[in-house]
N, C-alpha and C positions, 0 to 999 in steps of 0.2 A: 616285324619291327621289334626291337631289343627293348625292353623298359626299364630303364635304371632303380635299382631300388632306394627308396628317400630315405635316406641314411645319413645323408650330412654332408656326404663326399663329393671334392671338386670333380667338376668335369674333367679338372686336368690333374688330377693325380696322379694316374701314371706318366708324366711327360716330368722329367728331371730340368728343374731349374735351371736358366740358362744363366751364365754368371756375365759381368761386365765384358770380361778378357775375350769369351769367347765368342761375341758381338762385335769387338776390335778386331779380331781376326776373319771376321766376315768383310768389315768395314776393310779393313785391307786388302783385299781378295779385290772386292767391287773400284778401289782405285786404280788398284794396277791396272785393270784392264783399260783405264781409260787415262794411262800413260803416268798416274802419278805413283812410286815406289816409295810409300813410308810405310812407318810401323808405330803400334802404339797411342801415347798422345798425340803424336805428330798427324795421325791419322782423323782423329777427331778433329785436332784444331784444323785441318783442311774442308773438312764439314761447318766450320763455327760460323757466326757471325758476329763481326764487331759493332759494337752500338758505343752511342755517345759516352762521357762521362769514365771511360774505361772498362767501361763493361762488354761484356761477350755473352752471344748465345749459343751454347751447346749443342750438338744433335739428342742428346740423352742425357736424363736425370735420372738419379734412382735416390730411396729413400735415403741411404745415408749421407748425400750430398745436400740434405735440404738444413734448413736452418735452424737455429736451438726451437725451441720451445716458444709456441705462439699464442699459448694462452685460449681463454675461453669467450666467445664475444662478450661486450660488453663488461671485460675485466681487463684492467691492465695487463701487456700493455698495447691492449685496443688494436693492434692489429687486425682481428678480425669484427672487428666494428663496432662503434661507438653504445650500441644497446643490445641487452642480452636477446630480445625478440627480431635482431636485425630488422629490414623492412619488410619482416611477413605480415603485419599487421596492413598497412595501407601503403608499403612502398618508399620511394623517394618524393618527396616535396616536389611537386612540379614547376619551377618558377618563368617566367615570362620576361623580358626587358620590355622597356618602353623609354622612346625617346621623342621629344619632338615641344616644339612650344605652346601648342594648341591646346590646352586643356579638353577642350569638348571632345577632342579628336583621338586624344587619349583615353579618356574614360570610355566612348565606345569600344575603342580596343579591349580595354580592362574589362569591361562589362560582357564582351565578347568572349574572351577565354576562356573567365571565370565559371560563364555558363557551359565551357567545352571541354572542360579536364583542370584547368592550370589551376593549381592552389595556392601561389603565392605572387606576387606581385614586387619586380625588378624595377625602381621608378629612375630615371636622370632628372635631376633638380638643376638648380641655381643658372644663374646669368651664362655659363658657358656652353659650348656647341650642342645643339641638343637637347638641353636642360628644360625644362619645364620651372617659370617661373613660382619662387618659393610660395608666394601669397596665392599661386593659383592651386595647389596641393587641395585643396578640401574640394574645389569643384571635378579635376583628375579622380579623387576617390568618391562622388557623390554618385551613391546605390550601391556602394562596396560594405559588406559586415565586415567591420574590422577585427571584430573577435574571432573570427573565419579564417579569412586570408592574412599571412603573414605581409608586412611591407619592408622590401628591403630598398634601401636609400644608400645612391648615388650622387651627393651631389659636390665634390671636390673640394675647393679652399672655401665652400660656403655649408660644410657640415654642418656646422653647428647651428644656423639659421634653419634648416634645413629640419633639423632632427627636435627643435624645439615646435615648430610647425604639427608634425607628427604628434608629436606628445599632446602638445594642445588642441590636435584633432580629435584623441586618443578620445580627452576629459569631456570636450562637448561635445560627443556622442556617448558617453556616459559607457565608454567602453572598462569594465572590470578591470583593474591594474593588471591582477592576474589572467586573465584573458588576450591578452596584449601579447602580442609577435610577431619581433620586428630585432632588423639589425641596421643601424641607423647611418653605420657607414663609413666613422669618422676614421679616417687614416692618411692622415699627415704624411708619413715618410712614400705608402706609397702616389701620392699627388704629387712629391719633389719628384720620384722614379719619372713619374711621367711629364712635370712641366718642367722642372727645374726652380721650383717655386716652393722657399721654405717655411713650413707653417708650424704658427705658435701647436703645442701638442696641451698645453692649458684647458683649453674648452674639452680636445675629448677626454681628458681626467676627468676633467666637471660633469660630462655625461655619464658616463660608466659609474660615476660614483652616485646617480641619480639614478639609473637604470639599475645599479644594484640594490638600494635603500628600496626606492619604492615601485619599481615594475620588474616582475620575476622575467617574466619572461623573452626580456630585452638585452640585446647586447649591444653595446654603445660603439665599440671598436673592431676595425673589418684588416684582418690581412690581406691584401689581394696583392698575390702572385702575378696576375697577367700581365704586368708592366711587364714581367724581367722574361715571361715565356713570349710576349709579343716583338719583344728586342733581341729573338734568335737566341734567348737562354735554352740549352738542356733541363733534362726532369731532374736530375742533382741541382742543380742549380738553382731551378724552381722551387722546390725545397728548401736548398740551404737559405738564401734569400729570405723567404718565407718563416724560418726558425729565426735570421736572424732581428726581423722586422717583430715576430711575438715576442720574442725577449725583450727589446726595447722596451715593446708597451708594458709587459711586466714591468719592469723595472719605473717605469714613468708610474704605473696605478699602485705600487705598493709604497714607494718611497715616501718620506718625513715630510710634512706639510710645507717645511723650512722649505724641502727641496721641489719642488712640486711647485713654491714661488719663485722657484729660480727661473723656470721656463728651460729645461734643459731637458734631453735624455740623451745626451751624450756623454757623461759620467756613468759609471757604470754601479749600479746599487748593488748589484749582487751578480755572483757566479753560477754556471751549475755546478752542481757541488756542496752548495753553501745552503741554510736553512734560514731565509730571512724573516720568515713570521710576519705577520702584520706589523704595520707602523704607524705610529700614532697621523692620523689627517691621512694615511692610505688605504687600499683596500688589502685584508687577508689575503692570500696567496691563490687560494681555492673561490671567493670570491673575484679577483681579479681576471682566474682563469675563465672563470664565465661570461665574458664579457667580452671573448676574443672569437668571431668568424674567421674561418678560412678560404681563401676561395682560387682555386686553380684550375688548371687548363686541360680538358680531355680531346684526347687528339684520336686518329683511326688507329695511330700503335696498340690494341687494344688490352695486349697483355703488358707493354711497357705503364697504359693511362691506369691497368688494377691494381700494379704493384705498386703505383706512384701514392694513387692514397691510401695504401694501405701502409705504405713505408711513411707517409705523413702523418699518420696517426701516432705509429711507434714512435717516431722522434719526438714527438711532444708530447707523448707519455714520457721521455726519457726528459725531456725539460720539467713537466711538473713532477717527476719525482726528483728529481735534484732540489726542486725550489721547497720539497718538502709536502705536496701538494699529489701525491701519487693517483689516489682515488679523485682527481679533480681534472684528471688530464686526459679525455674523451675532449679529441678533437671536434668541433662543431664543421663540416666541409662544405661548400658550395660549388658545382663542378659547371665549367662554362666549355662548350664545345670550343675549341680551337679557331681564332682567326685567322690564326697565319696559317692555315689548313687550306681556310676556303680558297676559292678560286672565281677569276670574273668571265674565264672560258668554260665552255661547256660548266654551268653553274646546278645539271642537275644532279650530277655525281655529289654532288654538296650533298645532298639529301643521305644519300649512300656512307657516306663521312659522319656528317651528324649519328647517324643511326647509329652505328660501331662505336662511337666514342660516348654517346647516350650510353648506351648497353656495356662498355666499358667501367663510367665512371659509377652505376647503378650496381653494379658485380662488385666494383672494387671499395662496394659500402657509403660513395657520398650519401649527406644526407639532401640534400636539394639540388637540382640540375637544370641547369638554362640550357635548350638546343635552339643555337642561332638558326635562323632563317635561312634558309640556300641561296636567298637571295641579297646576304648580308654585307657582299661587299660590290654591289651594284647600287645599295640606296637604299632607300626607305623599304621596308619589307612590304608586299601588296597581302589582302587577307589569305588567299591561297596557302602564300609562304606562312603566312602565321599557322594557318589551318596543320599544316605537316609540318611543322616547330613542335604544335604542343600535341600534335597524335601522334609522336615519332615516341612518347614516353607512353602515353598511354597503350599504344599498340603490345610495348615488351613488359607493361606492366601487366594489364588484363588480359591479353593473347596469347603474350608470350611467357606469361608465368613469375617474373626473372625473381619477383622479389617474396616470393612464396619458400622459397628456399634460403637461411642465414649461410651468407660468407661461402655463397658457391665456387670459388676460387679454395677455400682455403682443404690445403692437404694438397695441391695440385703441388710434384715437385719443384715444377717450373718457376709457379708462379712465389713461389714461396722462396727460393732458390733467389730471385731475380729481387725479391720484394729486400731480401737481405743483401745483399752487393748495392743495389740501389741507395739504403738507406745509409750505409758505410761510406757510399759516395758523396752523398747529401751533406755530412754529417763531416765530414773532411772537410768540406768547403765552408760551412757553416762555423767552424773554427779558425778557418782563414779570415772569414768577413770580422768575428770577432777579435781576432789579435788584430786587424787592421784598425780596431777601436768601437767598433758595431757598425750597421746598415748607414746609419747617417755620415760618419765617415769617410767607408770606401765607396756612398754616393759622391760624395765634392770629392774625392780625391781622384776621382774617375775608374778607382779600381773594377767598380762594377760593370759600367761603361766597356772598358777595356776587355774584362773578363768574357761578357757577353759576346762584343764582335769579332773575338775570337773564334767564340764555338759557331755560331753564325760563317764565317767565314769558311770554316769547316765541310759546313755542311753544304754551303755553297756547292763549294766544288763539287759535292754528291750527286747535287740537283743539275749542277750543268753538265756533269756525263750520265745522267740519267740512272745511276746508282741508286738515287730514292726517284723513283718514278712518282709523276704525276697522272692522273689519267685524265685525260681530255684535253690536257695541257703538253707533256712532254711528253705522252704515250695516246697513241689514238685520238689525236688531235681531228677537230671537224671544220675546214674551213668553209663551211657554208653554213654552216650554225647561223641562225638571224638573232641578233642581240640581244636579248630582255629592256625593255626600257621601266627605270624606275624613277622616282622624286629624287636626285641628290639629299646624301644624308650628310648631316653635318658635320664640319670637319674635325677631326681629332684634336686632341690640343698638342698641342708643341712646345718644346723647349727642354725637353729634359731626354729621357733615352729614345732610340728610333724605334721604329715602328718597320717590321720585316714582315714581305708575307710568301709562300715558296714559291707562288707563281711570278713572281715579278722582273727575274730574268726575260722568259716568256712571254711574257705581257706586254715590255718593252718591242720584242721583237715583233709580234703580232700587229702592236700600234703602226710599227712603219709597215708592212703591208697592208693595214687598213689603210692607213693615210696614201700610199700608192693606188688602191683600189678606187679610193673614192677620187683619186687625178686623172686616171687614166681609163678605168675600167674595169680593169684586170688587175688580177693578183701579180708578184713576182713569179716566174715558172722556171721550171728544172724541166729539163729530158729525160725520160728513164729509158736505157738503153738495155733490152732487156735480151741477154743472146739465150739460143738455146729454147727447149721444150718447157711447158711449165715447170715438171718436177725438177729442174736443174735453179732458175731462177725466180721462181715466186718468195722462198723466207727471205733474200737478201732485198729483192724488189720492194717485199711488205715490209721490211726496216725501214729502206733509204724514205719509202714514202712516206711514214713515220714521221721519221726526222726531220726531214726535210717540213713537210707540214708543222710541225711543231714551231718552226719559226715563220707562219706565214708564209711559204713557197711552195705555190701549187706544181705536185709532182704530174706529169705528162707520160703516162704508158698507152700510149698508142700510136701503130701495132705493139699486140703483146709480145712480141719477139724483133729483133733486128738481127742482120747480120754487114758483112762488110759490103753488101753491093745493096741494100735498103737503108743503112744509118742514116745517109747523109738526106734524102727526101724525107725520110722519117722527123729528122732534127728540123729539116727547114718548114714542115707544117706544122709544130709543134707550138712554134710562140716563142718557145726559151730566151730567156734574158743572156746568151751567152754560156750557159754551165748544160752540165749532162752528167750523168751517171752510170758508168755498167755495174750491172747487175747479173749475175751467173753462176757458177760451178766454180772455185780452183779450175778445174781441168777444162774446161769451153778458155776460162781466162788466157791459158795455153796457147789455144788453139787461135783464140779471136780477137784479143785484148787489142792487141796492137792494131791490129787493120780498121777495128772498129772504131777506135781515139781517131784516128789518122781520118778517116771518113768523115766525121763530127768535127774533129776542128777544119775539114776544108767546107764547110756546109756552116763556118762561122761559131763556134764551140770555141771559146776564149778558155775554160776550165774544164775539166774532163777526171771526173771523180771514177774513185773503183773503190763499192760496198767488200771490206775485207779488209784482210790480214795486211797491214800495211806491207810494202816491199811485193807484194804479188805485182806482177808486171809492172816491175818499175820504170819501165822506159816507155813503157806507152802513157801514161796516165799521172797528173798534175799532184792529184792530192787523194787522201783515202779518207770514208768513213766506217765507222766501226762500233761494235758494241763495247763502250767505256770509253769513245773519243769524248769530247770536250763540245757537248753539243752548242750550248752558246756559242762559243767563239767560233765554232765552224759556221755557225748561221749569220752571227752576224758579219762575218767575213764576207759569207755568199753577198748579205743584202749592201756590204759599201762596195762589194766590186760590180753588183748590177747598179749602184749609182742610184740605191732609194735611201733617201735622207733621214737620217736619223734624228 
């Protein structure tokens, strides 16, 4: 055995540095052979990937492709996290939601978590779906130390009732002003986002400037993003939205008393740019900033959900140093796992999602993290789901280490690379919403509206050809899954922007095979026509059944093989509603395609599908499926021609 002498020297010093070019030259090597002839960038962008918002992912980064200068944590501009100890100290804030009308039934929840990991407390208030009536708030916290657990407050066009309840909980429990933490909630523009209901922004000045005077520890005013990421917005988007909703309240907490009783923040106080200083009846700039929460969506992209808060901090370091306010612009974040994620099929990959996008939004620096329930868009969560809600942070906090290490993302090229494009994208559109007049604006004028069902509309299409796979839904679908039954949760509010979620293509089509099922007995069925030995047809077979499952149509392989003198017995003991599939080689398609259609539709095969390259036997066969066809519309195609009602 050789023993290197401890000298200093890399393992790899004698192997000469490989340069960009001549990894391109590799990369073009490895295409040709598999039919594509470029060279160069061309070779790369063949490699990339496009992602929303105009961004692309690369196959390779190197240091000089990464982005300027990122600062040190807890220094502007906050890119790498809002405190110079990141969360090595105890982590991310664990917070929990809680909805429901029952007071008692609440506080056992609360009382329940608190004893299990969660350190802070998500509440739904007021008269709306959910909400926990205002006046019952002190029995919902009774056995809670509120100098302990923070309370964050949800309660819509009735903030203000809401957050004065709180405070006056605060006093008679003789809770320390400064021991008090709590974000109270009030956000006006995004409660229009969501009902279409415009609220005076009066009161939350009046809070924020009460929470500033006299409790440190409180912020009166909440940005929440989720409206615009649950309405099928991208991560720019999210953002931008999000910048242009904290400007407003800037501009509403700093402004002249005069205008503060105008009841307005659609005038505009000030620019970035501009150094508006404190104003007489407003609050200072660096005050003001303190009094603003953020709170945005972490999904399983998990390197798109670190960059996203991490490019969220930067931009709003780049607002308070404009307002003049540099050292005051350490974003406050709140990260909520993904609704439009979850799924009502197969619901325990949720957990799986959660997980990623917990450990996402914890790497990429939030400071508090709600992970929904897996069982979140089924109803009321049962304790189970709460139970793996709030061990899914403790698990990566005490097991897995994560927050023992500050700004473990940062220096990764990628993520640094992505975190800068991202914010450029943000940050463009963020100027759009303002020259359209600010947030309140391109909400009534529908620009946002429009904006969103755009990108939505997008992505659509991704999710119906199976581009963004879903799993368990549009990838390895389980039709004999037995359904979760939970308490119906109450209903969202309505009236302002829609409410998208990726399974709901899917979900549609599912429904009418349930609703078939539960008529008749039986699922809708497909025929798998399978020619040849297994190694010729089991990948196309293991698509089409896929697919096919994916819209509720239980696929039919058996025998596992057919040929032209078995199809047609094979089809008539199968069940089929009519349809069939071959499934094969190119080369058996050759040989069998046609005799086998031919046998299938005299055995009553109205449609006769072929897994593949459209145009392979075209004269035998009706229609083709494919990797990147249009799986909706082929599904629900199959299900109006076998005549199950929509």
């Amino acid at each position: 055995m050789t023993v290197l002498p401890d000298d200093g020297l890399s393992l790899a010093a004698e192997f000469p540095d490989a340069t960009h070019e001549q990894w391109q030259r590799l990369v073009e090597g490895v295409l040709r052979k598999s039919g594509k002839d470029v060279s160069g960038e061309a070779a790369e962008d063949a490699l990339s990937t496009k992602l929303e918002d105009g961004l692309t992912t690369r196959p390779l980064y190197t240091a000089p492709e990464t982005a300027d200068e990122t600062g040190f944590p807890g220094f502007a501009p906050f890119i790498r996290g809002g405190s110079p100890a990141g969360g090595s100290a105890a982590g991310w804030d664990v917070r929990q939601r809680y909805v429901g009308h029952d007071p008692v039934r609440v506080n056992e929840a609360v009382l329940t978590d608190l004893e299990n990991g969660v350190t802070s407390l998500w509440l739904s208030l007021g008269s709306g779906p959910g909400g926990l009536p205002v006046d019952a708030l002190p029995r919902a916290l009774d056995g809670v130390y509120l100098d302990l657990a923070p309370v964050s407050l949800d309660a819509g066009a009735e903030y203000a009732d809401a957050a004065r309840a709180l405070l006056r909980l605060y006093a008679e429990r003789q809770v320390a002003p400064e021991a008090a933490r709590a974000s109270l909630g009030a956000d006006p523009l995004g409660h229009e986002a969501r009902t279409g209901e415009v609220l005076d922004i009066a009161d939350a000045v009046a809070l924020a400037r009460e929470a500033s005077a006299h409790w440190p520890g409180v912020r009166a005013l909440l940005v929440d993003a989720l409206p615009y990421h649950e309405a099928g917005g991208s991560a720019a988007e999210e953002l931008g939205l999000s910048l242009a909703t904290g400007v407003a309240y800037l501009r509403a907490l700093t402004e002249a008393e005069a205008a503060a009783d105008s009841r307005t923040v659609t005038t505009p106080v000030t620019t970035p740019g501009t150094d508006p200083g404190p104003t007489a009846g407003g609050l200072a700039v660096g005050a003001a900033l303190g009094q603003l929460e953020f709170r945005y969506a972490a999904t399983a992209d998990q390197f798109l959900t670190i960059a996203k808060f991490r490019a969220a901090r930067r931009l709003w370091a780049r607002i308070a140093e404009a307002c003049g306010a540099p050292d005051a612009g350490a974003q406050r974040q709140h990260a909520v796992t993904s609704p439009v994620m979850m799924t009502r099929r197969d619901p325990w990959v949720n957990m799986l999602r959660t997980t990623v996008a917990c450990m996402a939004a914890g790497v990429g620096g939030a400071d508090s993290v709600t992970v929904l329930p897996f069982d979140h868009e089924l109803g009321l969560p049962d304790a189970f789901a709460r139970r793996i809600a709030r061990n899914t942070s403790t698990i990566l906090l005490e097991e897995s280490h994560l927050a023992r290490v500050i700004d473990p993302a940062g220096g990764s090229y990628y993520v640094e690379r992505l975190t800068d494009e991202l914010a450029h994208a943000a940050w463009e559109f963020f100027q759009t919403i303002e020259k359209a007049g600010g947030l309140a604006a391109a909400l009534r004028s529908g620009l946002v509206a429009d904006r969103l069902a755009a990108t939505w509309a997008e992505r659509s299409k991704r999710l119906a050809k199976r581009r963004e796979p879903i799993t368990g839904v549009s990838e390895f679908p389980l039709l004999a899954e037995k359904p979760l039954d939970r308490e119906p949760a109450p209903a969202g509010p309505a009236g302002g922007l829609p409410r998208v979620r990726r399974d709901e293509a899917y979900e549609a089509l599912r429904a009418r095979s349930d609703a078939h099922l539960a008529a008749t007995g039986n699922r809708p069925r497909i025929f798998l026509a399978a020619l040849g030995p297994a190694a010729a047809h089991t990948a196309r077979a293991t698509f089409a059944a896929n697919l096919f499952q994916a819209g509720g149509v239980e696929p039919v392989h058996d025998p596992v093989s057919v040929d032209p003198a078995t199809a047609a017995e094979a089809y008539a003991a199968s069940g089929a509603d009519g349809m069939a599939v071959l499934c094969s080689s190119d080369a058996l398609y050759e040989e069998q395609a046609e005799a086998v259609a031919a046998a299938l539709r005299a055995a009553g095969a109205t449609t006769v599908f072929l897994a593949g390259k459209p145009g392979t036997s075209a004269q035998a066969v009706d229609e083709y499926v494919f990797a990147g066809c249009d799986a909706v519309a082929v599904l629900s195609s199959v299900l109006d021609r076998m005549g199950i009602a929509s």
